[in-house]
Backbone as ProteinMPNN parsed JSONL, in Angstrom:
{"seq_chain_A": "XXXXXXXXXXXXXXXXXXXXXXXXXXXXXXXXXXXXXXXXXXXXXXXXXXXXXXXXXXXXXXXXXXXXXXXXXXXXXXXXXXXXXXXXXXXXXXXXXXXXXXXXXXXXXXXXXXXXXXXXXXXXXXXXXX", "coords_chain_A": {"N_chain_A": [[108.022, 129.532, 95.38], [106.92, 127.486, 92.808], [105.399, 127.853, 89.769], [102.359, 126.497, 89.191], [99.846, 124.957, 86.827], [95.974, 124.735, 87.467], [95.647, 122.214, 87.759], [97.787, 120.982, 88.845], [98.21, 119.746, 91.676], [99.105, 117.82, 93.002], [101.339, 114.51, 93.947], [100.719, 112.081, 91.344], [101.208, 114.449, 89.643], [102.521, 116.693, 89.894], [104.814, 116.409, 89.481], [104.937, 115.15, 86.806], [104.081, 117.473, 85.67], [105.585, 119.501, 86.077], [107.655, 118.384, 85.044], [107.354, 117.41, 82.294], [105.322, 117.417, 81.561], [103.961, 119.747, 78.278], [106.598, 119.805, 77.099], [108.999, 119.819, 74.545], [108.801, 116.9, 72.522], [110.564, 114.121, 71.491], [111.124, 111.641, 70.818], [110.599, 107.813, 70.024], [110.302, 106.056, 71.24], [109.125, 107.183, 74.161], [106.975, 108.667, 72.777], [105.315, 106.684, 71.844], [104.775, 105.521, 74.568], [103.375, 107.809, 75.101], [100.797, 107.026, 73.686], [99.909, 104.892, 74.308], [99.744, 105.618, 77.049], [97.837, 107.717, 76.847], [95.807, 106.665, 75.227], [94.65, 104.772, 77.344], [94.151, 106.545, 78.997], [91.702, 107.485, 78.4], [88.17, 108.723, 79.267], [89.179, 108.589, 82.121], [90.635, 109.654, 84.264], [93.486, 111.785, 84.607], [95.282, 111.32, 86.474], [94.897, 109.239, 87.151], [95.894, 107.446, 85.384], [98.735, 108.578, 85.498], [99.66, 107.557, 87.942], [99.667, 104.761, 87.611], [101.377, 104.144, 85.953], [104.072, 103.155, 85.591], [103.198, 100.745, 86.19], [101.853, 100.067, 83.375], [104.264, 100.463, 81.92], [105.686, 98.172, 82.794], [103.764, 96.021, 81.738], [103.484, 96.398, 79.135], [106.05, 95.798, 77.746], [107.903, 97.738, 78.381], [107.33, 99.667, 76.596], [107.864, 99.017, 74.098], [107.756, 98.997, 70.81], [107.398, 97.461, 69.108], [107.325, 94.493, 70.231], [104.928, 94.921, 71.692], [103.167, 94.946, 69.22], [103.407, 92.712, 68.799], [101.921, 91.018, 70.428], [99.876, 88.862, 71.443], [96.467, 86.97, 71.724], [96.604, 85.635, 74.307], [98.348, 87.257, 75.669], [96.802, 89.351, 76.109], [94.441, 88.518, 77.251], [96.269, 88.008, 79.78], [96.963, 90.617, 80.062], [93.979, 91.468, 80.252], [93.67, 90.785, 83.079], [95.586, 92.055, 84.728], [96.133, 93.675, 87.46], [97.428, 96.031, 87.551], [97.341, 98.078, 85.843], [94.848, 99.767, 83.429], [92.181, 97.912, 83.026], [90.703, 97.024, 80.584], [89.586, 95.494, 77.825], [89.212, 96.458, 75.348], [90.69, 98.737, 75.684], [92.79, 98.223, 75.511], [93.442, 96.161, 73.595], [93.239, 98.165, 71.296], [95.606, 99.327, 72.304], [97.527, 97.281, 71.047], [97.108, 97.313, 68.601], [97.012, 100.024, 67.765], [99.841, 100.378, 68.231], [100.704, 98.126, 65.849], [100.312, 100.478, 63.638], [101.729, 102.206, 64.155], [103.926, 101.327, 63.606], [103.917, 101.16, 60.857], [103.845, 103.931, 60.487], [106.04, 104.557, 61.27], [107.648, 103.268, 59.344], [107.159, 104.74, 56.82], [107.525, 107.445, 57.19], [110.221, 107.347, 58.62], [110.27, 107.908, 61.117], [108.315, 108.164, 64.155], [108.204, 110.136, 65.1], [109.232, 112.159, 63.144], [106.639, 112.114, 61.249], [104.8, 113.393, 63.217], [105.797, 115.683, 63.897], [105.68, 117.176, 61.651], [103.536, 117.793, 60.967], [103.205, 120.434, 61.567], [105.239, 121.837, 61.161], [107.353, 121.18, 62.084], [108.154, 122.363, 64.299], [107.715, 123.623, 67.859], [104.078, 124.902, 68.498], [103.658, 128.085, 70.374], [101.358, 129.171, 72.21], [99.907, 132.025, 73.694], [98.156, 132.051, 76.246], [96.517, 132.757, 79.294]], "CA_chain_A": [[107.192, 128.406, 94.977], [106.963, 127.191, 91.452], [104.23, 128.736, 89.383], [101.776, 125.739, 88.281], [98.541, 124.847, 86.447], [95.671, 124.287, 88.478], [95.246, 120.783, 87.902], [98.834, 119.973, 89.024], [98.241, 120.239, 92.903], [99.855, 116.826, 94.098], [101.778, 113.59, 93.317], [102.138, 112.081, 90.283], [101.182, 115.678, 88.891], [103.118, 118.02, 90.22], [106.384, 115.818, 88.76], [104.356, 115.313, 85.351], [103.73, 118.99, 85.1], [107.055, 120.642, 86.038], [109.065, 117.694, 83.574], [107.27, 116.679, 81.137], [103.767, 118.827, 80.399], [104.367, 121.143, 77.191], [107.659, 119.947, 76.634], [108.782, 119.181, 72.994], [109.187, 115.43, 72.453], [111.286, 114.07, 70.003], [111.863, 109.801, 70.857], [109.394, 107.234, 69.399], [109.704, 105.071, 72.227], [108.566, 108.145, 74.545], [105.931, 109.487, 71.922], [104.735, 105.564, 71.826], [104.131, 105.704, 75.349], [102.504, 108.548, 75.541], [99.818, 106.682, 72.871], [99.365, 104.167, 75.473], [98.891, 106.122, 78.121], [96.665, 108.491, 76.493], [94.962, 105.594, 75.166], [94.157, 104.449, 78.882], [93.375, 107.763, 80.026], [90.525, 107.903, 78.077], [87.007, 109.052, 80.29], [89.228, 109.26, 83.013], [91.751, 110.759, 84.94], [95.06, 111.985, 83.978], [96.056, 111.271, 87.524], [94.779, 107.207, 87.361], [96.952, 106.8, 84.463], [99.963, 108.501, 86.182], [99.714, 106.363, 89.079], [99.544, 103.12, 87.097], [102.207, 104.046, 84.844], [104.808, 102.091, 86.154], [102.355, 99.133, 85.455], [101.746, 100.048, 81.751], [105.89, 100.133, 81.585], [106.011, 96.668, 82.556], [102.642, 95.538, 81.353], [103.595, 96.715, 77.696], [107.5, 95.965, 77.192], [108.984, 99.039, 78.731], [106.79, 100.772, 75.777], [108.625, 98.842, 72.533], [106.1, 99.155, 70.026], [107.877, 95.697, 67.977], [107.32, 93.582, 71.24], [103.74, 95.221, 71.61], [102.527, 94.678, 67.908], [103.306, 91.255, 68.415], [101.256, 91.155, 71.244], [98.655, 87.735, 70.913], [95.549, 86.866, 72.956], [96.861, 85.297, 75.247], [98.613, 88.166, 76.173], [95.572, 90.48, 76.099], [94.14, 87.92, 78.741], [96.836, 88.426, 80.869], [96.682, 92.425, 80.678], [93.183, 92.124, 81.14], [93.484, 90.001, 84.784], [96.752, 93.22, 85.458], [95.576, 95.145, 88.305], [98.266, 97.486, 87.512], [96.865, 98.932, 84.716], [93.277, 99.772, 83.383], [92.018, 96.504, 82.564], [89.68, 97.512, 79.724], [90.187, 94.45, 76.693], [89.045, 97.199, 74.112], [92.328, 99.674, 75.291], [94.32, 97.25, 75.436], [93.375, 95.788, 71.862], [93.166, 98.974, 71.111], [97.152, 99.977, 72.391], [98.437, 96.546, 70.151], [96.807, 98.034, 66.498], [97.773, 101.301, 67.521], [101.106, 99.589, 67.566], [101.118, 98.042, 64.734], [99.719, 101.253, 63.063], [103.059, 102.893, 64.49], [105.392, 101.081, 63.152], [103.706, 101.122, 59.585], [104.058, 104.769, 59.99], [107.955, 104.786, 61.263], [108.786, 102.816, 58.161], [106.308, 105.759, 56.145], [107.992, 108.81, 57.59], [111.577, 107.055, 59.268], [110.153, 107.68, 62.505], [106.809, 108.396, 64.302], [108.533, 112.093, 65.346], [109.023, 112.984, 61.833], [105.28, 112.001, 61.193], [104.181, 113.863, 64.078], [106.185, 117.461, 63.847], [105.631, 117.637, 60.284], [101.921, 118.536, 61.354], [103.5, 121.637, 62.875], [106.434, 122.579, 60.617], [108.784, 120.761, 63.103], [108.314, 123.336, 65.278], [106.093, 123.67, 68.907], [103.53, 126.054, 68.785], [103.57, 128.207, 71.913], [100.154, 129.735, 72.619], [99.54, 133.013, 74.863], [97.368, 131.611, 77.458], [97.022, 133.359, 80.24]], "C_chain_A": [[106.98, 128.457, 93.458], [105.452, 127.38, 90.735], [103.248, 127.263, 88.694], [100.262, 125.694, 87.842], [97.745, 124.254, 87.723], [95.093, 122.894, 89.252], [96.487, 119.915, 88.671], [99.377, 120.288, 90.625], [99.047, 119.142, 93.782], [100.306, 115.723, 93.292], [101.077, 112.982, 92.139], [102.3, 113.488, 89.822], [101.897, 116.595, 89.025], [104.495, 117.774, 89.407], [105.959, 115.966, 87.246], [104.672, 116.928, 85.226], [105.1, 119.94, 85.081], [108.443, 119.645, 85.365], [109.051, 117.604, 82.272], [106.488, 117.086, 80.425], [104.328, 120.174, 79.673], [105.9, 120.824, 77.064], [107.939, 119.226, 75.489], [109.411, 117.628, 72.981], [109.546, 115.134, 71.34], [111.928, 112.197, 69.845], [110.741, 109.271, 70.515], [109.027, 106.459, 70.814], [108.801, 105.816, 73.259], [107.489, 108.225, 74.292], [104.461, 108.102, 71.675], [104.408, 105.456, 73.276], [103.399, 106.148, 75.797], [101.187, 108.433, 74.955], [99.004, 105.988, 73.507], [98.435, 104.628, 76.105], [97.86, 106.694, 78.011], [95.321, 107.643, 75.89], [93.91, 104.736, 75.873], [93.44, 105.515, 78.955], [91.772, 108.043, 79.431], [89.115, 107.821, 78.767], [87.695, 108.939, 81.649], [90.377, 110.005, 83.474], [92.742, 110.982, 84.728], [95.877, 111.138, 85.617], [95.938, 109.627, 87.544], [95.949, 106.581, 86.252], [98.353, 106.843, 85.19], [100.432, 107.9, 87.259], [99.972, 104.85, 88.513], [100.968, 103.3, 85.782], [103.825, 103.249, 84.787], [104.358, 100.636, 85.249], [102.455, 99.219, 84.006], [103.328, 99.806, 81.507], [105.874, 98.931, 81.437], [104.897, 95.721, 81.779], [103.258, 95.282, 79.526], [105.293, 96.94, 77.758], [108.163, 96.998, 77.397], [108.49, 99.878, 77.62], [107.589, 99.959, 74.097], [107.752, 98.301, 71.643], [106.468, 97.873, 69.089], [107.443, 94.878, 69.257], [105.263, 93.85, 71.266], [102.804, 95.106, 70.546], [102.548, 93.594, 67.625], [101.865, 90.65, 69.207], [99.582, 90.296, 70.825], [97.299, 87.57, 71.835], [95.533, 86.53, 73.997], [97.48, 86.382, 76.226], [97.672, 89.303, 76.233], [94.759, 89.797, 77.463], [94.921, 88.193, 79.863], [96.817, 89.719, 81.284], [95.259, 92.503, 81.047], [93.047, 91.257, 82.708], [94.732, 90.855, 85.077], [96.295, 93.849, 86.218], [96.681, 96.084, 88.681], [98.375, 98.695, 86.488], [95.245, 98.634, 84.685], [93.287, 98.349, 82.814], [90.82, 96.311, 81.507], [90.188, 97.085, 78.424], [89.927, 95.575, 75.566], [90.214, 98.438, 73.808], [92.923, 98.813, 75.064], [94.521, 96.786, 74.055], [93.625, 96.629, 71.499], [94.903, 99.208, 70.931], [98.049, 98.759, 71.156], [97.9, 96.962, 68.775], [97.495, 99.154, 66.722], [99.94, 101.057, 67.571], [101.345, 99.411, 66.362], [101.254, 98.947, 63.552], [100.859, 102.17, 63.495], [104.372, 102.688, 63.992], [105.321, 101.437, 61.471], [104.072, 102.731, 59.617], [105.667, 105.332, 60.099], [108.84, 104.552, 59.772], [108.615, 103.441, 57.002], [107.55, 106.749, 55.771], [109.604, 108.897, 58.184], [111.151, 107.209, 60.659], [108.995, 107.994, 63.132], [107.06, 110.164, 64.518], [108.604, 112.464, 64.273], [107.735, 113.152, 61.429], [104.528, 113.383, 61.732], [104.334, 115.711, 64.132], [105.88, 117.54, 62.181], [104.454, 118.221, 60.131], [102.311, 120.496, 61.611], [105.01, 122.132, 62.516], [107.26, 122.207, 61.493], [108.812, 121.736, 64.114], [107.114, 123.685, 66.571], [105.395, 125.203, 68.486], [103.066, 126.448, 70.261], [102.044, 129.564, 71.387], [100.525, 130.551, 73.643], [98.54, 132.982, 75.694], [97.837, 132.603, 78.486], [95.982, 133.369, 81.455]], "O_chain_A": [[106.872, 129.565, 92.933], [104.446, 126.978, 91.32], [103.552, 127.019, 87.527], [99.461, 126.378, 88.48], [98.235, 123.618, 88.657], [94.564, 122.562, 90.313], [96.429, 118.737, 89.023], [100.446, 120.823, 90.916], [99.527, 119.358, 94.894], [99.935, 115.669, 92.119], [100.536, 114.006, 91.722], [103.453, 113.847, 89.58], [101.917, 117.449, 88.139], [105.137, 118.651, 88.829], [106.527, 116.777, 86.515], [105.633, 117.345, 84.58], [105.47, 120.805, 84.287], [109.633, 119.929, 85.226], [109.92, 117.644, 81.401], [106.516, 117.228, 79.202], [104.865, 121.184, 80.129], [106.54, 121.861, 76.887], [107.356, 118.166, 75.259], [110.509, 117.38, 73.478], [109.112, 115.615, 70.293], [112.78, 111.707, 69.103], [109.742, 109.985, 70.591], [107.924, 106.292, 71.335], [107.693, 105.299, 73.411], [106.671, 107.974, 75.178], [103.263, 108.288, 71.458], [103.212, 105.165, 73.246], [102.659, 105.665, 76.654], [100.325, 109.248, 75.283], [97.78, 106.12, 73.514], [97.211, 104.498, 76.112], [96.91, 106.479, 78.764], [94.137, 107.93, 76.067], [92.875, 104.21, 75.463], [92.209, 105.498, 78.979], [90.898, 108.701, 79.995], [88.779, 106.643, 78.887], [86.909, 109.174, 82.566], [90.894, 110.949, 82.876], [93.279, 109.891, 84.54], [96.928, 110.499, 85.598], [96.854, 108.903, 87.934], [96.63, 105.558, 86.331], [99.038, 105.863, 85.481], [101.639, 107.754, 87.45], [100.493, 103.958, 89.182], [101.263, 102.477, 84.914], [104.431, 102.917, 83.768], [104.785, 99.929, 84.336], [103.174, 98.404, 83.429], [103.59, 98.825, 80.811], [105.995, 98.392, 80.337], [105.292, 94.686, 81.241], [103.38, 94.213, 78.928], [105.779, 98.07, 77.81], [109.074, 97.276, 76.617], [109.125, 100.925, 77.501], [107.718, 100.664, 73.097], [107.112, 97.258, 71.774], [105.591, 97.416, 68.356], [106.677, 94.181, 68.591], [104.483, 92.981, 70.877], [101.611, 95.155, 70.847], [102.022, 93.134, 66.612], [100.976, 89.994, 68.665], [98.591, 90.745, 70.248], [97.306, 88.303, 72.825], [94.673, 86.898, 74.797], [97.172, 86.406, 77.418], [98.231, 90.364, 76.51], [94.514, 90.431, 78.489], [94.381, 88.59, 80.895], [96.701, 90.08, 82.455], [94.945, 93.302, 81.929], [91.964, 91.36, 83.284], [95.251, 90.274, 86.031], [95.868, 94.91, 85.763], [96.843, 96.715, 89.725], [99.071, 99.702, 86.355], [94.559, 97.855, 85.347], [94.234, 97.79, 82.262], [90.025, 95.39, 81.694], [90.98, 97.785, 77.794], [90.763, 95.426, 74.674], [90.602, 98.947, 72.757], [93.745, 98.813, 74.147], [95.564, 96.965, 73.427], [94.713, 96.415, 70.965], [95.464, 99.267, 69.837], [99.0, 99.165, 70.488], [98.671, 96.778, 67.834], [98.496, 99.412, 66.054], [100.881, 101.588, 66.981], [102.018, 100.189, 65.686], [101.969, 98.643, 62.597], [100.732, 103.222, 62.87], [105.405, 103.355, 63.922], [106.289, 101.864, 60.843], [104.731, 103.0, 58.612], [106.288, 106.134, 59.401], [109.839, 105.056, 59.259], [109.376, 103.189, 56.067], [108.234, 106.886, 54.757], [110.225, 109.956, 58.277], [111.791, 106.523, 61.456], [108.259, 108.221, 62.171], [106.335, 111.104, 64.195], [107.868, 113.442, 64.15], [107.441, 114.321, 61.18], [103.898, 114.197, 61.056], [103.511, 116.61, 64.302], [106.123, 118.699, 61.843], [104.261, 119.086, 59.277], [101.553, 121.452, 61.773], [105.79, 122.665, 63.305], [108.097, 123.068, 61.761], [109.825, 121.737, 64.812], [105.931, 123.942, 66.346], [105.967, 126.266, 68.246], [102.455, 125.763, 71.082], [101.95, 130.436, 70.523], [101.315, 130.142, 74.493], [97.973, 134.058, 75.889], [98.942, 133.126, 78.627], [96.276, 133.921, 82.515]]}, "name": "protein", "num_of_chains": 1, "seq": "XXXXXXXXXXXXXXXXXXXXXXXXXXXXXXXXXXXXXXXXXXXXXXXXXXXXXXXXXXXXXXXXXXXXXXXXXXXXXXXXXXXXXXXXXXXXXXXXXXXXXXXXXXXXXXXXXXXXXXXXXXXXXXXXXX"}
């Protein structure tokens, strides 16, 4: 049996945790999703997001942060009447600045991953947890 954390006891988590938790990321579109999501997840559950994440895919352009920065009111009305995502008008406003605020830094740094590892000498830091 596969050794995991003790938060990652059942669906979506158990897939999250043994693919994708602690592993080094290096795509914008990816690294832009995970802004989203984390964006959502905020006060609650890691697991409500991963369940709905599907929805945020389609909700938000398969994650393409130019389609999402365009992103007008009308379309903020429609995500908030989505019951496939959180429906909370202040993430959601929230996920189209942090958009736009993504791309300003792609065209900064060439990409949001250069941005992001440059914190960290390009390199993960692995911690001795135990």
């Amino acid at each position: 049996m596969k050794k995991r954390c003790e938060w990652a006891k059942d669906e979506p988590n158990t897939t999250y945790h043994d693919n994708e938790w602690g592993v080094p990321l290096h795509n914008d579109v990816a690294l832009f999703e995970f802004l989203i999501l984390e964006g959502a997840q905020a006060g609650l559950s890691w697991s409500a997001i991963l369940n709905r994440r599907n929805g945020y895919r389609i909700a938000f352009s398969n994650f393409d942060v130019v389609a999402v920065s365009k992103y007008t009111q009308t379309d903020v009305k429609k995500l908030v009447e989505n019951k496939d995502i959180i429906r909370n008008k202040l993430k959601i406003n929230s996920a189209i600045n942090n958009a736009k605020q993504f791309i300003k830094i792609q065209k900064e740094f060439g990409s949001f991953d250069e941005y992001l590892w440059g914190f960290v000498n390009h390199k993960p830091i692995k911690n001795k947890f135990k």
